[in-house]
C-alpha positions in Angstrom: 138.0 171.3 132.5 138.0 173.6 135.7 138.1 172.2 139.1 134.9 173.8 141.5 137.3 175.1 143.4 138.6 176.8 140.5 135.1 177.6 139.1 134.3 179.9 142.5 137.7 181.7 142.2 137.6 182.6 138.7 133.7 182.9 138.0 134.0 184.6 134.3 137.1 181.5 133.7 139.1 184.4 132.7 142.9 182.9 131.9 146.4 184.2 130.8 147.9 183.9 127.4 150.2 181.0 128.5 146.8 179.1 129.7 144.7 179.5 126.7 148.2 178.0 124.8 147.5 174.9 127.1 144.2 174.8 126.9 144.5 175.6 122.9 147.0 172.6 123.3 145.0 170.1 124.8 142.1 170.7 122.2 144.0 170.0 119.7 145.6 166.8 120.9 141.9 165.9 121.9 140.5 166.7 118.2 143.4 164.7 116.4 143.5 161.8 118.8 139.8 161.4 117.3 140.7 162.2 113.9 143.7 159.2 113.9 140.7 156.8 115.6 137.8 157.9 112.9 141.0 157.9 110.2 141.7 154.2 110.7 137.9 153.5 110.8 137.5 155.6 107.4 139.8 152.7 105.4 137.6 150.4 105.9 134.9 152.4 104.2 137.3 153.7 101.6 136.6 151.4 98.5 132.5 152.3 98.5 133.3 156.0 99.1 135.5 156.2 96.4 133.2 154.6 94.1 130.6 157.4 95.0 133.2 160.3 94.5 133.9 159.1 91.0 130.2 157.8 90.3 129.5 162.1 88.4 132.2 161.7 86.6 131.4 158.6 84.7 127.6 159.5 84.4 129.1 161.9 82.4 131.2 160.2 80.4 134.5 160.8 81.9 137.0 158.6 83.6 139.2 159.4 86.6 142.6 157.5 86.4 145.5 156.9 89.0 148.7 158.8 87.1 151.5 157.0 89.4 152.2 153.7 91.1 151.5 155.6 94.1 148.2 157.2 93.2 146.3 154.8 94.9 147.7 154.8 98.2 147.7 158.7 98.1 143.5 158.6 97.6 143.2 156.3 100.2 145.1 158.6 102.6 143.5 161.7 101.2 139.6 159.7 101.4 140.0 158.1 104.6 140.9 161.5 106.3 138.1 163.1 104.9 136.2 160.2 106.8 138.2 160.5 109.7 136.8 164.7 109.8 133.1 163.8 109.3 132.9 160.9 111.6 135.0 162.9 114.4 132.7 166.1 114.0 130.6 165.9 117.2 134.3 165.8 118.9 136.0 168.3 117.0 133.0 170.8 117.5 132.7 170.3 120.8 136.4 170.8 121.9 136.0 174.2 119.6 133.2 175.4 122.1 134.7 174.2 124.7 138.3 176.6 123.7 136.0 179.7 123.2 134.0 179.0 126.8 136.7 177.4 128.9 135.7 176.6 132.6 132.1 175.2 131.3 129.1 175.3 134.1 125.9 173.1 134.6 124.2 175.8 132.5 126.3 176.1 130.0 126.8 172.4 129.5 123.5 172.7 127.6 124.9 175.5 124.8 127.7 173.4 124.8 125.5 170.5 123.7 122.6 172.8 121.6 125.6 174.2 119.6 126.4 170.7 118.8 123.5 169.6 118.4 122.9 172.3 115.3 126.4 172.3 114.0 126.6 168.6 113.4 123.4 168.6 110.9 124.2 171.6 109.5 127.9 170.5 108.7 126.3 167.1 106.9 123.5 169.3 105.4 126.7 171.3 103.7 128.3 168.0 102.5 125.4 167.0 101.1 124.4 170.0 99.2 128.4 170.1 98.4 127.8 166.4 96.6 125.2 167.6 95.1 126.4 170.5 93.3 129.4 168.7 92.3 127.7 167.1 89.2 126.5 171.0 88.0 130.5 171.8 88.5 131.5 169.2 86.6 129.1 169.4 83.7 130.1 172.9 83.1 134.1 172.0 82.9 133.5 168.6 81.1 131.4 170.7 78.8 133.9 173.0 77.4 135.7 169.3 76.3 136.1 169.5 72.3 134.0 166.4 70.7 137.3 165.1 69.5 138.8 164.8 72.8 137.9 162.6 76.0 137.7 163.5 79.6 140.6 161.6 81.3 140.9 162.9 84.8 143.7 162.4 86.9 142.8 161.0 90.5 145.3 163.7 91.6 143.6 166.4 90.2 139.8 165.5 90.9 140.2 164.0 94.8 141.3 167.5 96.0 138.7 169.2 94.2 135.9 167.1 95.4 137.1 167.0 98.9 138.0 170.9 99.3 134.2 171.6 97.3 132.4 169.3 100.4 134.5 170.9 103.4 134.2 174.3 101.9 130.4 173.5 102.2 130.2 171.8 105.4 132.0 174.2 107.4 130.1 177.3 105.8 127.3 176.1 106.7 128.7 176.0 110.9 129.3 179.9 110.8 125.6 181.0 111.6 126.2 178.8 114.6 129.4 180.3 115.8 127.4 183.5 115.8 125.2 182.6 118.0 127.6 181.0 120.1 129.6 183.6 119.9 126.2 186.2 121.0 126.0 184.2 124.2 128.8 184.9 124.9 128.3 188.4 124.8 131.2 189.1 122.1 128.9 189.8 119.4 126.2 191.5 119.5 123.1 191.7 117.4 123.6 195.9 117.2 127.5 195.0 115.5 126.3 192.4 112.8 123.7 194.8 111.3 126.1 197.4 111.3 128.2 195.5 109.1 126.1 193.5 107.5 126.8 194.5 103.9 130.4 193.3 104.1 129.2 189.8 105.5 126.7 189.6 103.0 129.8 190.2 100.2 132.0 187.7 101.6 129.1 185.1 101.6 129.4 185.4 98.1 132.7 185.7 97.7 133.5 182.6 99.8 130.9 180.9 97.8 132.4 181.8 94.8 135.7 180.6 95.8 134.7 177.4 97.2 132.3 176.3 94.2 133.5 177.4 91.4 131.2 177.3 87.8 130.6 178.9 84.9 126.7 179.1 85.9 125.6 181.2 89.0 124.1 177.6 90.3 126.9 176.7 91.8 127.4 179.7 94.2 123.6 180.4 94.5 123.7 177.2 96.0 126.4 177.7 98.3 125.4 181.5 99.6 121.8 180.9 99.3 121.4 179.3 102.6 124.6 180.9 104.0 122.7 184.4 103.7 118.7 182.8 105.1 120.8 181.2 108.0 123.0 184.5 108.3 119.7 186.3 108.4 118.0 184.0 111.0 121.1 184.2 113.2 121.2 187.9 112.8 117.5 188.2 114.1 118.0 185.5 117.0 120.7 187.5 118.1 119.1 190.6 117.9 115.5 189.4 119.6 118.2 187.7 122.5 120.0 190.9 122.8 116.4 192.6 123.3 115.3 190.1 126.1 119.1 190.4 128.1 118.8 194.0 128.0 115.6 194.6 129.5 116.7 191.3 132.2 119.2 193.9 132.8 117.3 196.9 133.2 114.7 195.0 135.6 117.2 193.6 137.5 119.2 197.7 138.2 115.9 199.0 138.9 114.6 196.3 141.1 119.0 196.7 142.8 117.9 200.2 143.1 114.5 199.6 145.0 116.2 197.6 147.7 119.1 200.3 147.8 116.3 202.7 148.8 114.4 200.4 151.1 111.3 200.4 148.6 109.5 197.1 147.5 112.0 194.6 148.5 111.1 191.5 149.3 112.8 190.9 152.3 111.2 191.7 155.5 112.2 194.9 157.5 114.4 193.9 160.4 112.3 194.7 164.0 113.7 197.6 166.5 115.2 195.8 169.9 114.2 198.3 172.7 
């Protein structure tokens, strides 16, 4: 965090490559000092977790089974770090604003928190509609299972699935919100995200289709659908934002170029001395 001294120096906390390395630095000790805390926590809520990851395979008649002596203690590393990256997500998110606007003022304390405060639902509103495509996925594959043959999953095979599915869907769902983030910031405008929107729009789907894969269109329909409406409703904040600044702008040169002339300021004119 900048000093005040610092702040009235360097107004636009502009910084050489060597400083955003330390600062990149410092994020990231700050992010994983939080994951190893939420980490240790997430053991204790492994065994109940777990039970819920494997709970769509058995209502579909599988069963998910530890391959090696070592199996279990690999899911329990594997689940409780997934913990440790949902229940550290108001951290990491923050110290991911806080790298793109270094040197963070009163005001912009407030995005700070506001882009927080809409990444952190949308990012549990992803894992949640990650869980609950999950049983689709698994119907489809478990479905192409010959009637002879059983479903015997190994716990080494299924755990990464399942966990890469719910990230893949949580953190989608945070991009709309790096956009706007990213708008304030006056890096992307409104003007630039039409202009390409039709190679957005196709990698939406194709990151969709990566992330949840399926036989049946559910799967990515579910994924991209609300991906593309909060793509859209990012795309016309930014734009209607981008509207307002400009003509803040244009009010704000004409009413410079009044007082340049003498005309309608506000000031009062300064008195002769005889």
């Amino acid at each position: 965090m900048a000093s005040r001294k610092e702040r009235v120096a360097n107004p636009e906390g502009r910084m050489a490559l060597k400083e955003h390395l330390i600062e990149l630095r410092n994020r990231l000790f700050i992010a994983l000092g939080a994951l190893l805390v939420t980490t240790i926590a997430g053991f204790f809520l492994y065994y109940p977790v777990l039970d819920i990851l494997i709970q769509p395979v058995k209502s579909l008649g599988g069963e998910v089974n530890f391959t090696t002596a070592v199996s279990p203690f690999d899911t329990m590393i594997q689940v409780s770090v997934f913990l440790g990256v949902v229940l550290s997500a108001p951290i990491w998110l923050y110290q991911i604003w806080a790298f793109i606007v270094p040197g963070l003022h009163k005001n912009e304390k407030k995005y700070a928190l506001g882009f927080i405060g809409a990444a952190l639902p949308l990012f549990l509103l992803g894992l949640y509609l990650g869980f609950w495509v999950l049983p689709h996925a698994l119907q489809f594959f478990m479905g192409l299972t010959p009637g002879t043959a059983t479903n015997i999953i190994g716990i080494d095979v299924y755990l990464p699935f399942v966990l890469r599915l719910l990230l893949a869907f949580g953190i989608a769902m945070i991009v709309p919100v790096l956009m706007v983030g990213l708008n304030f910031m006056g890096i992307l405008p409104g003007k630039l995200i039409v202009k390409h929107w039709r190679i957005t729009v196709f990698l939406i789907c194709l990151v969709a289709a990566m992330a949840a894969p399926g036989g049946d269109a559910l799967t990515m329909l579910v994924l991209a659908g609300p991906l593309l409406i909060l793509f859209a409703v990012a795309t016309i904040f930014c734009l209607v934002r981008d509207k307002r600044v400009a003509k803040k702008r244009a009010e704000q040169e004409a009413e410079n170029e009044r007082m340049a002339r003498g005309e309608g300021s506000s000031l009062p004119k300064p008195e002769t001395i005889d």
